[in-house]
N, C-alpha and C positions, 0 to 999 in steps of 0.2 A: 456705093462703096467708097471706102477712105483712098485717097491716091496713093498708091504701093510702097512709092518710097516714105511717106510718112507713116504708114502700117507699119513698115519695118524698122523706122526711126523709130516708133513708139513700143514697140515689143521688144528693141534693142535697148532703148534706152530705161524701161524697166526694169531689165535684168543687171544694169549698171547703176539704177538708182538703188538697186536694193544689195551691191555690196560693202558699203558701210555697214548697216547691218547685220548684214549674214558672219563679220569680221569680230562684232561686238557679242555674237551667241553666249548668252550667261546658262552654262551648266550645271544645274542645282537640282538634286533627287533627296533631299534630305527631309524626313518626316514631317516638318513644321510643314513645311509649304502644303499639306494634301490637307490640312486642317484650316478653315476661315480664320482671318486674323479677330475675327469679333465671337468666336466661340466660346464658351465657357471654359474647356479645358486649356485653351489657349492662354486667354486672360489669365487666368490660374497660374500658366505654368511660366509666363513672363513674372510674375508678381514673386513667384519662387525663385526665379533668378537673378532679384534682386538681393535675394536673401541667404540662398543654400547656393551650393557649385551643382554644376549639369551633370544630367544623368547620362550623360554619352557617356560610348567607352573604348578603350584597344585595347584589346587584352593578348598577351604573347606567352604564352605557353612553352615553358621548360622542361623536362625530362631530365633524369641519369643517375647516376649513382653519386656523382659528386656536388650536389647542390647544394653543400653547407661548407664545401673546401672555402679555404680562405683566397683560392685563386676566383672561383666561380664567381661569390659572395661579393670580391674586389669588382669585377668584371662588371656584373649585375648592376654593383650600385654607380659605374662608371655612365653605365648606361640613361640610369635614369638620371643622374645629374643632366647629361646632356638633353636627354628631355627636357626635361625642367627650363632648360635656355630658351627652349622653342616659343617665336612670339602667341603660338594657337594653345599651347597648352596650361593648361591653369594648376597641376597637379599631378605627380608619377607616386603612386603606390606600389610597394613593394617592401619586401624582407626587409631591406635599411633605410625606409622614409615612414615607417609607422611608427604610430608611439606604443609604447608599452609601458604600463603604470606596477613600480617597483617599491618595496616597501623599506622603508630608511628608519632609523633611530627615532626623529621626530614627526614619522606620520609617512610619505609618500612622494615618490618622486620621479617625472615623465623624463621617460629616456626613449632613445630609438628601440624598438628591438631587437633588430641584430646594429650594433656598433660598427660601419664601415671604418672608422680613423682605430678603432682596439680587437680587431677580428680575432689576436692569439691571443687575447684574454679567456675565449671558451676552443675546446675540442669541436671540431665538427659535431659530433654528437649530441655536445653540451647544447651548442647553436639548437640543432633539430629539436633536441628537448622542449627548450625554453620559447622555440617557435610553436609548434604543434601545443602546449600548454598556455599561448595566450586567448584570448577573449575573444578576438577577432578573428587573426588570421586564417585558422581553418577552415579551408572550404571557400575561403575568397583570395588569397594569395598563396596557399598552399595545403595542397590533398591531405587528406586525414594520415595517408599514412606516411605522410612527406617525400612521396617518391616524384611530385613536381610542385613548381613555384610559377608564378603568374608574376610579371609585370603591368599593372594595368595605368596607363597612359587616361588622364581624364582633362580633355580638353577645355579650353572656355567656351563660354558661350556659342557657338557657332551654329550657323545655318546656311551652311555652303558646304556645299560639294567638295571642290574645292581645296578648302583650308582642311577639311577630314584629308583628302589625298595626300597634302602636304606630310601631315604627322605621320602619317601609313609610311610613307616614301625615307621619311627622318628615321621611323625607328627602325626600317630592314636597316637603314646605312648604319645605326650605333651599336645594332647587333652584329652586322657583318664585323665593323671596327674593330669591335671587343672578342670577336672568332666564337660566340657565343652560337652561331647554325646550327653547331652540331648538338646543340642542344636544344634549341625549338620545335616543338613540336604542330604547333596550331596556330595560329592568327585571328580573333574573331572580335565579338562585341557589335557596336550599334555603329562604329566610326567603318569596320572593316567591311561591315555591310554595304553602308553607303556606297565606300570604294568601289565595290565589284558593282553595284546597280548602275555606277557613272562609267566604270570600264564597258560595262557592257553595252552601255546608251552608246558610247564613243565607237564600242565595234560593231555595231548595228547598224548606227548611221553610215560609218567606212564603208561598208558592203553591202548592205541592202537599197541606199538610197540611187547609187550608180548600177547596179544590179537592174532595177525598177527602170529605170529610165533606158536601160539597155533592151530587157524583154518588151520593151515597149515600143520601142524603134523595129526591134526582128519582126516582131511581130505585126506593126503598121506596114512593114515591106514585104511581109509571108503576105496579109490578107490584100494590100492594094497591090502589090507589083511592082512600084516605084519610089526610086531611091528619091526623088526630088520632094515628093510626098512624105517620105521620112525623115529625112534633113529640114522640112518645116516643123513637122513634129514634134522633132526634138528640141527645136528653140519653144514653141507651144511649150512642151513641158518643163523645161529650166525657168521659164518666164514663171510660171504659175507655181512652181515650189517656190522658187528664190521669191519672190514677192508672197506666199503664205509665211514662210519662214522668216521674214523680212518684219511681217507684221506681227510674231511674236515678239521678235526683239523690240520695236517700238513703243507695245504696250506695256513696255517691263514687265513681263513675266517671264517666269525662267523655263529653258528647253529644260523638259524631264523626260521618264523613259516614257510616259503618255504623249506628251505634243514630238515627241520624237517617229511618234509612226505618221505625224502628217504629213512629210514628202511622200513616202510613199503613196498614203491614202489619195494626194495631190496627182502625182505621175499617174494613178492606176485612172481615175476620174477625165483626166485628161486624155487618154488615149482612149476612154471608152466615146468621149463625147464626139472625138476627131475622127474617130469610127465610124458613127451615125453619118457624117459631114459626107467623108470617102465616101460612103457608100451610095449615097445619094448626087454623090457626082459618077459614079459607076452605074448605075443606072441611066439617071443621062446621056452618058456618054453612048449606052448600050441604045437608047432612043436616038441617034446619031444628030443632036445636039452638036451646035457647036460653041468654044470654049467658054465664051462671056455667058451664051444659053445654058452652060453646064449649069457653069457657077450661081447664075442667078436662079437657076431651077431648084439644085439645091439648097440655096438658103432658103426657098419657097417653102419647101415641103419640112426643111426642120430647125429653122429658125422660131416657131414657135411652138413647138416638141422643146427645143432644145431650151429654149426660156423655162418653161414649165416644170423641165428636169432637173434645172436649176433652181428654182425653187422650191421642188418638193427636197429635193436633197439637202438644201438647206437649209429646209425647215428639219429635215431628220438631225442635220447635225446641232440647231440649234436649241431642240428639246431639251439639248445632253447640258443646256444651262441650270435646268433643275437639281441636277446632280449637283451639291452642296459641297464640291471637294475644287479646289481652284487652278491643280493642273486639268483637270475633266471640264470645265466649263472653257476652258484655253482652247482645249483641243477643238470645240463644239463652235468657240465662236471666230478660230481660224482656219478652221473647216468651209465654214459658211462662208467667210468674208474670200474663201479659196475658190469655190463651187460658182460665185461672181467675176473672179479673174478670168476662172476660166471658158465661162460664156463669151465675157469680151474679147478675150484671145483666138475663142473657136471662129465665134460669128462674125466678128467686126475686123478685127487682123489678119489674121490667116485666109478667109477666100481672096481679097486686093493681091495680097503675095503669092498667093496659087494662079492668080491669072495672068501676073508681070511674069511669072519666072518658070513655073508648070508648063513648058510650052511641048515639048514631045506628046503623042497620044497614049493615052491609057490604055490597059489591056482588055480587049471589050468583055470578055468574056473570062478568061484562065488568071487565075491566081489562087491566092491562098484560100483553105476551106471552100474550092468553087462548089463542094456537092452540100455544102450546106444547106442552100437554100432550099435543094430538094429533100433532104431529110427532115429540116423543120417541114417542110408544106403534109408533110406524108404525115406525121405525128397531130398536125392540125384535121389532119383529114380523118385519123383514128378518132380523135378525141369526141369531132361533129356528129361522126354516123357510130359513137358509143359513149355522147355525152352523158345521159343517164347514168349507164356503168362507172363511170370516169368520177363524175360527181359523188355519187354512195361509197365508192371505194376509198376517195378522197376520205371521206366523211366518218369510214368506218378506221382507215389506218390514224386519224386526228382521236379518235376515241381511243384507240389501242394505246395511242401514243401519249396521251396527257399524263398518266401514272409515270411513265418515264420522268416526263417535262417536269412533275412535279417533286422528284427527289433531289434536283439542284439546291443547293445549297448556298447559303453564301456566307463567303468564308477570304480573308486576306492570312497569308499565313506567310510570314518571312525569311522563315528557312525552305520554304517548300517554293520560295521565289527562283530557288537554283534546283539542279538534280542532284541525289543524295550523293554522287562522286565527285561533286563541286569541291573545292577548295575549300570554298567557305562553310559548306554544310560540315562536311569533313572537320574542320576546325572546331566549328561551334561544337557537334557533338563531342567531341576529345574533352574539349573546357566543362563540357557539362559535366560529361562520365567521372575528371578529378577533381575538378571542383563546384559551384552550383550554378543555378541555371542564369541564362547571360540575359532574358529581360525582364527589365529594371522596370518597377511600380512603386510607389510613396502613400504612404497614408497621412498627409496634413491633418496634424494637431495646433488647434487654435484655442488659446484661453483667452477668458473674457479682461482679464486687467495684464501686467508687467508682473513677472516671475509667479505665474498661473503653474507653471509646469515644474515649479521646486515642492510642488506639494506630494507628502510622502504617498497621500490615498489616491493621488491622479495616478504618482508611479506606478503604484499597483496595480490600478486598473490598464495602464500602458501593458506593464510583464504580462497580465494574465490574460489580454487581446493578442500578445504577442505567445503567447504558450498556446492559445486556438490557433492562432495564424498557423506557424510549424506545424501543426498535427494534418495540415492541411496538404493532400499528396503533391498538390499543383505548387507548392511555397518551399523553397531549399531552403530558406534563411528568411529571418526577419532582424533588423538592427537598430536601435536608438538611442538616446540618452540613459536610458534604463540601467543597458551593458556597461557601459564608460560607470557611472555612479555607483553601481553594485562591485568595480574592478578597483575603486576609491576606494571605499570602504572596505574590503576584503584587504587590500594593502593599509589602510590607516588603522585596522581595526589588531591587524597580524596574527586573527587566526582563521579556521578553515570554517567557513560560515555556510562552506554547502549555498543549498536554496534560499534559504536566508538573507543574504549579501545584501539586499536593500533596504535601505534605512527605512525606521517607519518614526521619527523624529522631526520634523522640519530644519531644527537649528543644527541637526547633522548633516543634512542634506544641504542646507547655507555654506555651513562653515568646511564639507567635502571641495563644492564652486567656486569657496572665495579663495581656496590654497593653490586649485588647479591651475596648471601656466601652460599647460598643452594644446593644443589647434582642433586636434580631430571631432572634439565636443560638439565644437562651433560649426559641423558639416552635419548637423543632426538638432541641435536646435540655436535660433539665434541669440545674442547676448541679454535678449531683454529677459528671455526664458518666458516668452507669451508663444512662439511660434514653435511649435518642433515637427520632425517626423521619424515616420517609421520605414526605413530602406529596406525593400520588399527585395527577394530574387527570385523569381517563377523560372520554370522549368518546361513552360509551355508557348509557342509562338503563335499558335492561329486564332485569331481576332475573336472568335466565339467562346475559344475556352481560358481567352485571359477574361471575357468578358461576363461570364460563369463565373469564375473568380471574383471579380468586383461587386458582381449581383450578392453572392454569399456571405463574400466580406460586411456588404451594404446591410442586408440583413441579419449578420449578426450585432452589427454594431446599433441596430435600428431596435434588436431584443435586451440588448445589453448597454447603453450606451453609458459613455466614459462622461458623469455630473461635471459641466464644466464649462464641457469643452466641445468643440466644433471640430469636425470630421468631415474629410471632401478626399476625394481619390485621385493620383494624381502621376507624373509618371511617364515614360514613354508607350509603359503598357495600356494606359487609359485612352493618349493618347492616339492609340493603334485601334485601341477597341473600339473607338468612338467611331469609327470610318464605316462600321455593319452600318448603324441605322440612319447613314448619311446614305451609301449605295440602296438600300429596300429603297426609304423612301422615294430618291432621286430616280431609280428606275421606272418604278411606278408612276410617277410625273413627267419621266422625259417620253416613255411609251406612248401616254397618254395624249402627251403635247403633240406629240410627231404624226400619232395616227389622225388626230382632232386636223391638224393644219392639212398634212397632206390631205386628207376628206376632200377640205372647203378649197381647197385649191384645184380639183381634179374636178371637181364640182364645176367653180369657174370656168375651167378650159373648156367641157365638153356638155356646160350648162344643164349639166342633169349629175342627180344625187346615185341614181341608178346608175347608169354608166361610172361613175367614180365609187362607188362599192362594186363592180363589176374591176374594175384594174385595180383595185386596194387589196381585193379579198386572194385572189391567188399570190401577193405580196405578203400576206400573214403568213402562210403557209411554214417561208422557210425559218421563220422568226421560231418557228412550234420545233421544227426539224434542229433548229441551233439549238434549243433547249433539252430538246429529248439526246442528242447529244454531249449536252453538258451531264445530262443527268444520269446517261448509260456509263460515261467516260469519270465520273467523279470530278469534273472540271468545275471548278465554282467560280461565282458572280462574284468578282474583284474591281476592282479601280481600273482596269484594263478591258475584262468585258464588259463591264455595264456599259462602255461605249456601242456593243454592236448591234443593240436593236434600232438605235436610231441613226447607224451609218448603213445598216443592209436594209431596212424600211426606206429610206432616200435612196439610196442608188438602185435598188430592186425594180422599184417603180418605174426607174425613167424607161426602160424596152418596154414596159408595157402603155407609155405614154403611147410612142412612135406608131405602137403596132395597133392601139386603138382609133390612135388619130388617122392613120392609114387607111381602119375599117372607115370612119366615119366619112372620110374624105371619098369611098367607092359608092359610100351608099347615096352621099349627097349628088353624086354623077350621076346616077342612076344605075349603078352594076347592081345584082342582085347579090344580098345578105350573104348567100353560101360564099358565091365566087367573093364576096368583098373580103370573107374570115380568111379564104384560102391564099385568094393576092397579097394579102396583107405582110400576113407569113411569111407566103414565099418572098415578096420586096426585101423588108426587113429580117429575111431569114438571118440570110450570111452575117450580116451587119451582129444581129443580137449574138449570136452564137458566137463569134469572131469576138465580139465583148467581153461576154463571158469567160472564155479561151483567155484574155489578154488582162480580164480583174482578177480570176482564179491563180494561173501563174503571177501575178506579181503581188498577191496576198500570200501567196506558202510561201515565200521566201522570207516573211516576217517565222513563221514556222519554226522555221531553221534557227532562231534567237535561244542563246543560253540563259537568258531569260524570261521565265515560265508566262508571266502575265502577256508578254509581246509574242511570243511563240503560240500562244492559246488563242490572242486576239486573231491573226491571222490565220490561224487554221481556221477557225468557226467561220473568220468572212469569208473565207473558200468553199467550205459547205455551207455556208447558207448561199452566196452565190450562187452554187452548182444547184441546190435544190432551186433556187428561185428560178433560173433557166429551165426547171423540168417542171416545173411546178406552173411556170407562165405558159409554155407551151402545149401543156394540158387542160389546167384548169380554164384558161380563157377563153378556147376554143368554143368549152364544153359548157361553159357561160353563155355565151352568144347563141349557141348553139340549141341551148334549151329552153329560150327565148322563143328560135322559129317553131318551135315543136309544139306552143299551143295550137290546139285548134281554135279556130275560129268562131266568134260566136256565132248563134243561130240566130236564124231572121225567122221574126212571125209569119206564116201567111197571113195574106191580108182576109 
């Protein structure tokens, strides 16, 4: 062992090398980041913002009766001037920042639509009139029936957390400013989103990560008895979160609400593995061992359990690299590089410092859970003299159970990330119900030469892909160059052209372009008139049914396509949808990986394949149990669980490591097979159970998150946990157990 005071230099000076870091934490949940920087939609949507403004949004929602008063109106546009200042935002839309195309003596002429500097040139009325009758505005900054107006804030470029919180925080202050409260109704969009995902990262971490480290300490003093034992603990576990957490910031990637559950996951690991340690100096001690004998007994007996459990669990977390999403590969591979701190913390630091400073005696016998170990040994003893029954039972509730298992779904859905009395669900629905739906999809129009898209018969086929779009229930709105050049010509032309409105001329449709002096064109296609698009508003948030949408879209455009021109989907919606067949797949290969590694590693330890399908197979168990509860409960397979088959596959396994290496170490003495299944248990009982007790409680407490994904991840690791402890101490008994029950073969007479 290392001499004391350099154990404790070296696990002191850890936790002091890694607060620079912890100080530098970059908080960032913003959509870009769950997408590969080298993905297609990715590429795509950088390439668009070189050219269009970002599909982000804040949209602030109004009410009242007075929403065309010249004080409101004054107010309003006060408002969004001052936006406008803001260095993050690129754009405020609104009543007095839009254009509206007016028709004059000589042809046509862009004005705002409501006039902030000439407001008593119209009655209120006149106002609402001539709003509700433009092109655009209904339905995107004010309800059909003008009973509210929208300010929507549209940021630059951004991809932080962050600089979203910024404008959120700017625009309550220019509303408060302008006394405009009493008239907001809603707050939502893709910007407000964000906010409440990084609020709620920030109150999660506040409370659950001290929380964690708390139940973990009561809990080390409930099961061993001693405060001294807990006070190492607790440095054991500050070490190993602050150095996991230490080593996201290093790698530059950003804390999200995903690598935000690894302190926890860190604390809960750490106190199960510190467990195993105690326990095996409680035994010791109970063999009246003395203190160097304790120590060195029990690193004997789980110094190479505890290596093993180390590495199956990090192979479970490292599966989750398959997972093609790069907060999910974070978590996976500082999980792992965590599950190694904490071996060297359990085994290599912490006994030197238990033997300098641990000097009082342990309690030989009474402490926390003392009847444990006889209720595991009695369940081990059911399971041997009813392994058959135990096994077929198993075997018949796994069949009952698969139809469950298989109605999970998988599905991300971003209103359904809060409860329908959130703020922000709250909000969003309001914006929907007056005006249309708040995520944003593009349909990229790409002609093959320069001014590809001044052509009369492209327009056409634009309108009338756009007249399918609308009829479409999942599509509020669809918006392009089309509107703008059909709202030209209706003013150049000064009469009522109805349906009609767009030119079927070319040198009408030139000479519309060449007069036009207004902006908003230029946010729909760019100057060369080779690139445009189609600004979609869906009315549906979860990942399958935007992604139903693009299938149909794809296909109509595949039955029908626009001679030309090049179509590609594009969007926040796309890039949400593209995140399903990133999780099927990645599941499927992290599962794959996790089971494949942990095999040949269990294999290794106990050099037989048999034996490690023997401690694998009652480990599947609870993986079927998590599902058949996703599947009962309607919870679906998200960016948050797809982390849990390859975090409760690793941790599940390691009490079954201990308790088989137990059996094996009885049989190798010579104890016989029953008594060795029975000892094993009992040794290990308190210990496992005590485990379980101390991962379950500090996994609900993720639960308790107001955000859905983080509150779902940690309830399933709690039932899978709880099954995996009910499931180990049955099924493996009754494994072993059905082993002794062949007979023996027959010998010839000679």
């Amino acid at each position: 062992m290392l001499p004391p005071w350099l154990a404790l230099a070296i696990l002191l000076g850890l936790q002091l090398a890694s607060l620079p870091f912890l100080f530098k934490i970059h908080f960032n949940n913003s959509g870009d980041i769950y997408s590969p920087a080298d993905a297609p939609v990715i590429q795509l949507r950088e390439s668009l913002f070189r050219e269009f403004p970002s599909d982000d949004a804040l949209i602030a929602l109004f009410e009242g009766d007075e929403l065309f008063s010249p004080a409101f109106l004054a107010a309003l546009d006060r408002v969004a001037k001052k936006m406008e200042t803001h260095p993050s935002v690129d754009r405020v839309i609104t009543l007095t920042t839009i254009e509206h195309i007016d028709a004059t003596d000589d042809g046509f002429a862009v004005s705002l639509l409501v006039d902030p500097d000439d407001l008593a040139a119209r009655t209120p009325a006149e106002w609402k009139a001539r709003v509700l009758d433009d092109q655009l505005a209904p339905g995107v900054i004010v309800s059909k029936d003008g009973k509210a107006v929208a300010l929507v804030v549209r940021p630059i470029v951004l991809k932080e957390s962050l600089a979203r919180r910024d404008i959120l925080i700017a625009l309550d202050a220019a509303i408060h400013a302008e006394k405009l409260d009493a008239y907001q109704t809603a707050t939502a969009g893709t910007v407000a989103q964000t906010v409440e995902e990084l609020r709620s990262l920030w109150r999660d971490s506040a409370i659950f990560i001290p929380l964690t480290v708390v139940i973990g300490l009561v809990l080390l003093w409930w099961v061993v008895g001693r405060v001294r034992p807990m006070i190492i603990g607790g440095l054991a576990m500050g070490t190993v979160v602050s150095v996991s957490v230490a080593g996201i910031v290093a790698s530059g990637q950003p804390y999200t609400t995903i690598t935000a559950m690894i302190p926890t996951l860190m604390a809960a690991y750490t106190t199960a593995t510190l467990l195993h340690l105690y326990a095996a100096i409680q035994r010791a001690r109970i063999a009246r061992l003395s203190r160097p004998q304790r120590i060195a007994r029990a690193l004997k007996d789980t110094f190479v359990p505890g290596l093993f459990n180390v590495l199956t669990t990090g192979a479970g977390l490292l599966s989750l690299l398959w997972v093609d999403i790069p907060p999910v590969q974070t978590f996976g591979l500082s999980g792992a590089i965590g599950t190694l701190m904490v071996f060297l913390v359990v085994f290599i630091l912490v006994p030197p410092i238990l033997l300098k400073w641990d000097t009082p005696r342990w309690p030989r016998r009474r402490s926390g859970l003392a009847h444990a170990r006889r209720i595991a040994a009695a369940v081990a003893v059911f399971s041997l003299r009813n392994a058959r029954a135990v096994l077929i039972g198993t075997l018949l509730l796994v069949a009952a159970a698969i139809p469950l298992a298989l109605q999970v779904k998988v599905e991300s859905n971003l209103i359904e990330f809060f409860a329908p009395d959130h703020s922000i669900s709250r909000s969003t629905a309001r914006v929907e119900a007056k005006l249309s739906g708040v995520t944003t999809m593009e349909i990229v129009l790409t002609a093959p030469e320069r001014d590809g898209l001044k052509n009369p018969a492209t327009l056409a086929q634009i309108k009338a892909l756009q007249t399918w779009l609308e009829q479409q229930p999942e599509i509020d709105r669809s918006f392009s160059l089309v509107e703008v050049v059909e709202e030209m010509n209706r003013a150049f032309s000064g009469e009522d052209l109805g349906d009609h409105a767009l030119p079927t001329n070319r040198k009408l449709v030139e000479q519309l372009l060449l007069i036009y002096d207004g902006k908003d064109l230029y946010e729909l296609v760019n100057r060369e008139f080779q690139r445009g698009r189609i600004a979609l508003n869906l009315n549906v948030h979860g990942a399958n049914e935007i992604g139903q949408v693009i299938e149909r879209i794809e296909a109509h455009l595949g039955a029908r396509p626009i001679p030309g021109i090049h179509t590609e989907m594009a969007g926040f919606g796309r890039l949400f949808s593209d995140q399903e067949d990133r999780i099927v797949v990645g599941q499927v290969k992290s599962f794959a990986s996790a089971f494949l590694q942990i095999l040949l590693l269990l294999a290794l330890l106990f050099r037989s394949f048999r034996g490690a399908l023997i401690c694998l197979v009652p480990n599947l168990a609870p993986l079927l149990f998590i599902f058949v509860v996703m599947g009962a409960t309607g919870i679906a397979l998200d960016v948050a669980t797809v982390l849990i088959a390859g975090v409760i596959l690793g941790i599940t396994v390691d009490d079954t490591i201990h308790l088989y290496h137990g059996y094996l170490h009885r049989i190798r003495r010579g104890v016989s097979p029953v008594f060795a299944i029975i000892r094993s248990v009992e040794a290990s009982g308190r210990a496992v159970v005590a485990i379980s007790i101390v991962l379950i409680a500090q996994f609900s407490l993720l639960g308790l998150s107001d955000f859905r994904p983080t509150a779902h991840f940690g309830m399933l690791c709690a039932v899978g946990l709880f099954a995996g402890q009910v499931f180990e101490l049955l099924l493996m008994p009754a494994l072993l157990g059905l082993r002794l029950r062949k007979p023996p073969k027959a010998v010839k007479a000679p």
